[in-house]
N, C-alpha and C positions, 0 to 999 in steps of 0.2 A: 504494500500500500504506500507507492509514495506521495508522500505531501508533503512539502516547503516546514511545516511546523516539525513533525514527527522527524524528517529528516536532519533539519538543521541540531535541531534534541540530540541526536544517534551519533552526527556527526560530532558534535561537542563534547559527548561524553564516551568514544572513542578517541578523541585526540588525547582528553583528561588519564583513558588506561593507555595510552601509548606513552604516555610523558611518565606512567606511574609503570615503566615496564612489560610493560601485557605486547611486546614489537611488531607482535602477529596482527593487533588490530591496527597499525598503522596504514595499509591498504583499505580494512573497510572505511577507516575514517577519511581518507583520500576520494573514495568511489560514494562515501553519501553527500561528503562538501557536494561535489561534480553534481549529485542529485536536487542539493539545494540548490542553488544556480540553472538547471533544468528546472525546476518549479518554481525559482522567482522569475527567471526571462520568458512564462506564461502571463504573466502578469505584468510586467515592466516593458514596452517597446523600446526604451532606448538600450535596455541594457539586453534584450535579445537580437536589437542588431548588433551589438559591442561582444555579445558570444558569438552570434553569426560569423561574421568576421573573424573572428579568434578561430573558430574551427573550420572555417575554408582557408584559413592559412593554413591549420595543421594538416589536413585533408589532401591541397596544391603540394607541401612539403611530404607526404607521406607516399605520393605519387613516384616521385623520383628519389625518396630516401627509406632504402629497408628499415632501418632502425625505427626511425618513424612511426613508418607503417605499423611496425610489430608495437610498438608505442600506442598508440591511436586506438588500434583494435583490442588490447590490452584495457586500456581503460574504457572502452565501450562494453568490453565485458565485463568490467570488473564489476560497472554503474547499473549492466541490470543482474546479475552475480551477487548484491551485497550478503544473503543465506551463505552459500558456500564457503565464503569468505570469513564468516564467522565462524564457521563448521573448523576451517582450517586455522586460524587460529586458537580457536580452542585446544586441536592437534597439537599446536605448539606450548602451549599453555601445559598441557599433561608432558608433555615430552622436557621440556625444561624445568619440572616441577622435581622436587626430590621422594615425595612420596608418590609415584604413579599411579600405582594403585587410587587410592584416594581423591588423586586429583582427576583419574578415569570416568571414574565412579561419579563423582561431582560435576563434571561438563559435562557428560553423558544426560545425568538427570536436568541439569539446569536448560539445557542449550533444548532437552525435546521438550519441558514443558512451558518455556517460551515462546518456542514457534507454535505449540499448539494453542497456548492462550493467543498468540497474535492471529494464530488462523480462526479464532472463535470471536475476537475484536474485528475483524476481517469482516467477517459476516453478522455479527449483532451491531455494529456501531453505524452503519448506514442506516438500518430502521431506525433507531434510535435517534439519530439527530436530526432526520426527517420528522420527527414529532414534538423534534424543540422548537420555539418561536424564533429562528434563529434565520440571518440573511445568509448568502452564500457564500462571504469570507468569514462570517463569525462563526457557523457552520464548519467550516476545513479548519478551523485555527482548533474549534472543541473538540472535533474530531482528530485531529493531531497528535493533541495535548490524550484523551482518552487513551489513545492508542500507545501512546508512549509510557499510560502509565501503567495499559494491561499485559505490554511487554516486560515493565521491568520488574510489577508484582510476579506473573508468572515464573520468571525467571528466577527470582528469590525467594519464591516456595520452591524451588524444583532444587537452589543451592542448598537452601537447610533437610530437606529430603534426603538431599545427594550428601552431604554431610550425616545423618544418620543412617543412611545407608553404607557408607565408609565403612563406620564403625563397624556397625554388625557383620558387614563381611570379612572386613580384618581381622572380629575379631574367631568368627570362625574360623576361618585360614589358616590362623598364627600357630602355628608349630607349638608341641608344649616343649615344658624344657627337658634338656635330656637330663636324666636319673644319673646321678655319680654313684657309681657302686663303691660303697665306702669300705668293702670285706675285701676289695683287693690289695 
């Protein structure tokens, strides 16, 4: 669902875990700015001819430069890719984490019941603010806002889940200790 509000949110609060370590989310938050600026230059003509322009430059240059090119189509995929992108940083998240386990266990739970609370904000938040008294910018702004907040609640029941989950399969896992046979 993008929208100018939800995204610029995603995008802010992915720069915020890229600056606090998380290096994985510095492409999603790269490819929502990109989203933001795609949903303000709907709204703004002068600053969607000033993208215009910026991207038939890149476009004219990506023609006659591979690099570019690979460039170009890169971030056009990343900008409708931002899921995956999260998927794969969380990969890196557990990969650089010192308890794997744990930290498996933990984005596993968080990252499904995020996208599924988003998938259920998806489809409940349109009726929903079709029944508010609301115009059709203060309408995308509440819906924005809604959306960002059913992603981050969901998200953070699926961490403290994923965190109690941790435990209990650690602690079945966990090897007992071995027996010293003290009669030898």
């Amino acid at each position: 669902m993008s929208n100018a509000v939800s995204s610029l949110i995603f995008a802010c609060r992915n720069v915020d875990k890229t600056q606090n370590g998380e290096i994985g989310r510095a492409p999603v938050a790269a490819a929502q700015s990109i989203n933001v600026m795609n949903e303000v230059t709907k709204y703004n003509k002068a600053l969607a001819k000033g993208a215009d322009a910026a991207t038939s430059i890149f476009n004219k240059m990506a023609e006659h430069n591979k690099a570019v090119n690979y460039a170009v189509k890169g971030v056009n995929w990343a900008t409708k890719n931002v899921n995956p992108l999260i998927c794969v940083s969380g990969g890196l998240k557990v990969a650089m984490a010192d308890d794997k386990t744990s930290a498996a266990i933990n984005e596993v739970t968080a990252l499904s019941t995020m996208f599924a609370g988003e998938t259920i904000a998806k489809k409940a938040l349109p009726k929903l603010i079709e029944k508010l008294p609301l115009n059709k910018k203060m309408g995308a702004v509440v819906k924005g806002l809604l959306f960002v907040g059913a992603s981050m609640a969901s998200y953070a029941l699926g961490e403290g889940l994923g965190k109690d989950l941790a435990k209990d399969v650690k602690a079945s896992w966990s090897p007992e200790p071995a027996k010293i046979n003290q009669m030898a």
